[in-house]
BALOBA-1460 file (C-alpha; in Angstrom, 3 decimals):
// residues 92
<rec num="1" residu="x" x="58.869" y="123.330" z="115.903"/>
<rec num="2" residu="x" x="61.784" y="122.869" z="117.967"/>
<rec num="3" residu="x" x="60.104" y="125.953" z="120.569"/>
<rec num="4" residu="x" x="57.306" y="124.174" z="120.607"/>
<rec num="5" residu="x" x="59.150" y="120.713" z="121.936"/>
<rec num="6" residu="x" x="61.608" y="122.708" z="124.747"/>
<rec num="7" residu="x" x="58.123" y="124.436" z="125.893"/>
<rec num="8" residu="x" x="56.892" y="120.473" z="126.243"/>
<rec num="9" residu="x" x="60.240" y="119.730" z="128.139"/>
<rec num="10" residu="x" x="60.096" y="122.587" z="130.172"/>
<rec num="11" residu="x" x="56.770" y="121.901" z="130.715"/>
<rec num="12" residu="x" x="57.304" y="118.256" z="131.961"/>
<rec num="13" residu="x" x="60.233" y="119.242" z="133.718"/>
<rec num="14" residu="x" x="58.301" y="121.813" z="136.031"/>
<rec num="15" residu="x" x="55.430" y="120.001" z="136.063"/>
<rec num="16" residu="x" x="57.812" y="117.329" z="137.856"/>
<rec num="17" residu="x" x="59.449" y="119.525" z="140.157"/>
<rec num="18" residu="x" x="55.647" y="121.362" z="141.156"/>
<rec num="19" residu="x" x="53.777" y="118.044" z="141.610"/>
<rec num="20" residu="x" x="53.453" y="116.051" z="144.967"/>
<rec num="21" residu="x" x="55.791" y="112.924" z="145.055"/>
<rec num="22" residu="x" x="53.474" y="110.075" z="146.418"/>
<rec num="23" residu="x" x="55.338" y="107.893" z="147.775"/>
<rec num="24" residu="x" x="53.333" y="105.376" z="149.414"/>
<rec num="25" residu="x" x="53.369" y="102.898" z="147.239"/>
<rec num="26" residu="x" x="56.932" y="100.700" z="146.608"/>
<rec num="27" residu="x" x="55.758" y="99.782" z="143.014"/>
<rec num="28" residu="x" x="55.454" y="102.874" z="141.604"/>
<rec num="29" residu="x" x="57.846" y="104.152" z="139.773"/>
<rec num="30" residu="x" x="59.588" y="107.840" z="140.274"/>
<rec num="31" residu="x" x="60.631" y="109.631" z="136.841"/>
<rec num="32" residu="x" x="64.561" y="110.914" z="136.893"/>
<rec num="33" residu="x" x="63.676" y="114.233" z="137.797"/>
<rec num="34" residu="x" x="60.872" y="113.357" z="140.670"/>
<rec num="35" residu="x" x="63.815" y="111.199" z="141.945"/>
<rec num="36" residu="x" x="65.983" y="113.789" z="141.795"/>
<rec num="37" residu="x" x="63.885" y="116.219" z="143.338"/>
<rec num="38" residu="x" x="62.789" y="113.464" z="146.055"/>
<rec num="39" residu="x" x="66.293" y="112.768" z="146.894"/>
<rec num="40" residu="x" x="67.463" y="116.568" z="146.680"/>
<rec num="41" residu="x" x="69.808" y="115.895" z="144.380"/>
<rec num="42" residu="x" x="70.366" y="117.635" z="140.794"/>
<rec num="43" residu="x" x="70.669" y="116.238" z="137.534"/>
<rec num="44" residu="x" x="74.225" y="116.275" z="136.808"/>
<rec num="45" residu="x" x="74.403" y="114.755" z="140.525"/>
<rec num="46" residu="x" x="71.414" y="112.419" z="139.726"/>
<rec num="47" residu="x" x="73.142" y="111.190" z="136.437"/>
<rec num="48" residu="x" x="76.558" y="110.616" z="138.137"/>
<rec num="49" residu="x" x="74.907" y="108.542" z="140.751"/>
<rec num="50" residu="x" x="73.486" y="106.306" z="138.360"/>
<rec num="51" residu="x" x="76.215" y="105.628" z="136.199"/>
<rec num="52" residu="x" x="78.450" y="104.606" z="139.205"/>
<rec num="53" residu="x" x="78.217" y="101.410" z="140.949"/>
<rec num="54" residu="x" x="76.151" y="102.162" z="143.802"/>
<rec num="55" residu="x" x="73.050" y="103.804" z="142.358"/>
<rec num="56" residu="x" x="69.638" y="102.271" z="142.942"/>
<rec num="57" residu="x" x="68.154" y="100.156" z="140.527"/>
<rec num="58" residu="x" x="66.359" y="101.666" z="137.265"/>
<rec num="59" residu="x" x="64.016" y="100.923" z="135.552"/>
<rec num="60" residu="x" x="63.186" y="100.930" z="131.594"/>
<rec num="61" residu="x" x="60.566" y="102.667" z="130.904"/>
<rec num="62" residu="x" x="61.058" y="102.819" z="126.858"/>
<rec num="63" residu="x" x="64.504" y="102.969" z="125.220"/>
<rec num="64" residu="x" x="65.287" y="106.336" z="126.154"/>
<rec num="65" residu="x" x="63.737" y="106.726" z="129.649"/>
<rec num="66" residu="x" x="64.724" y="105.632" z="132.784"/>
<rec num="67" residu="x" x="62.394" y="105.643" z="136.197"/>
<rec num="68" residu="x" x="63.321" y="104.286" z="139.392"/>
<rec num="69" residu="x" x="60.922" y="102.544" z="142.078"/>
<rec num="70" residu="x" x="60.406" y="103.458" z="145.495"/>
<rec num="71" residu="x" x="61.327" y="100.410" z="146.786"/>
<rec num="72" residu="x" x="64.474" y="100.460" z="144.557"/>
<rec num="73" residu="x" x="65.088" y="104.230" z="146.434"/>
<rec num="74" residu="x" x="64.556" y="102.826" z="149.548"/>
<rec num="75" residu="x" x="66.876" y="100.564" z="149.397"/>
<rec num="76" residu="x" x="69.116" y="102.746" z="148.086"/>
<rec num="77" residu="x" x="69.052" y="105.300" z="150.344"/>
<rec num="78" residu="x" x="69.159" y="102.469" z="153.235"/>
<rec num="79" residu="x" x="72.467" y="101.458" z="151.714"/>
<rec num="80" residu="x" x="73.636" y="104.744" z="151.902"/>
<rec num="81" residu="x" x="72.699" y="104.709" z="155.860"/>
<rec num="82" residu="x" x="75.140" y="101.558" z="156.128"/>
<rec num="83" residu="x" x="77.889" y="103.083" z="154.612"/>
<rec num="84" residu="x" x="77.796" y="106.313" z="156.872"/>
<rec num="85" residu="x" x="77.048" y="104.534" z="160.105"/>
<rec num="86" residu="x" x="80.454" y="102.152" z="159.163"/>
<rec num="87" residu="x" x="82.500" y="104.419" z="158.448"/>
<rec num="88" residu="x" x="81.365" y="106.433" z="161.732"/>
<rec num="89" residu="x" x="82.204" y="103.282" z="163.646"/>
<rec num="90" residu="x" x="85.526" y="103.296" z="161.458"/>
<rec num="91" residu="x" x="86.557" y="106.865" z="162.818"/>
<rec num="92" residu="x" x="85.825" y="106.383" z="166.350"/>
């Protein structure tokens, strides 16, 4: 039995890192590995992100998964921008 649930994970987990990421629509909301794979980013680095401060906003999907929105990603990675283009304009 437990085989049969790490072939589901694994299964879920590739099927997430295969698939197309649309992304057209700000509503919808990314699982933690499409955001991961969206933002190039791995896991561990995914996981770190979120549990600091600046992360993008998540969502609850049920008590044990997370997703995050594109619009919350956006944002994110807009605030991100900021922070590089001041401290750009700090160094020079």
């Amino acid at each position: 039995m437990i085989l049969r649930e790490n072939e589901r994970r694994s299964w879920r987990e590739q099927r997430a890192l295969d698939g197309p990421l649309s992304v057209s629509h700000d509503d919808q909301v990314l699982t933690f590995l499409e955001w991961c794979k969206l933002n190039r980013i791995s896991e561990r680095t995914g996981r770190r992100i979120l549990d600091g401060p600046d992360g993008p906003k998540v969502t609850m999907l049920s008590p044990r998964r997370i997703g995050i929105t594109v619009r919350a990603n956006r944002a994110w990675q807009q605030s991100k921008e900021r922070a590089r283009a001041h401290e750009a304009r700090k160094r020079a």
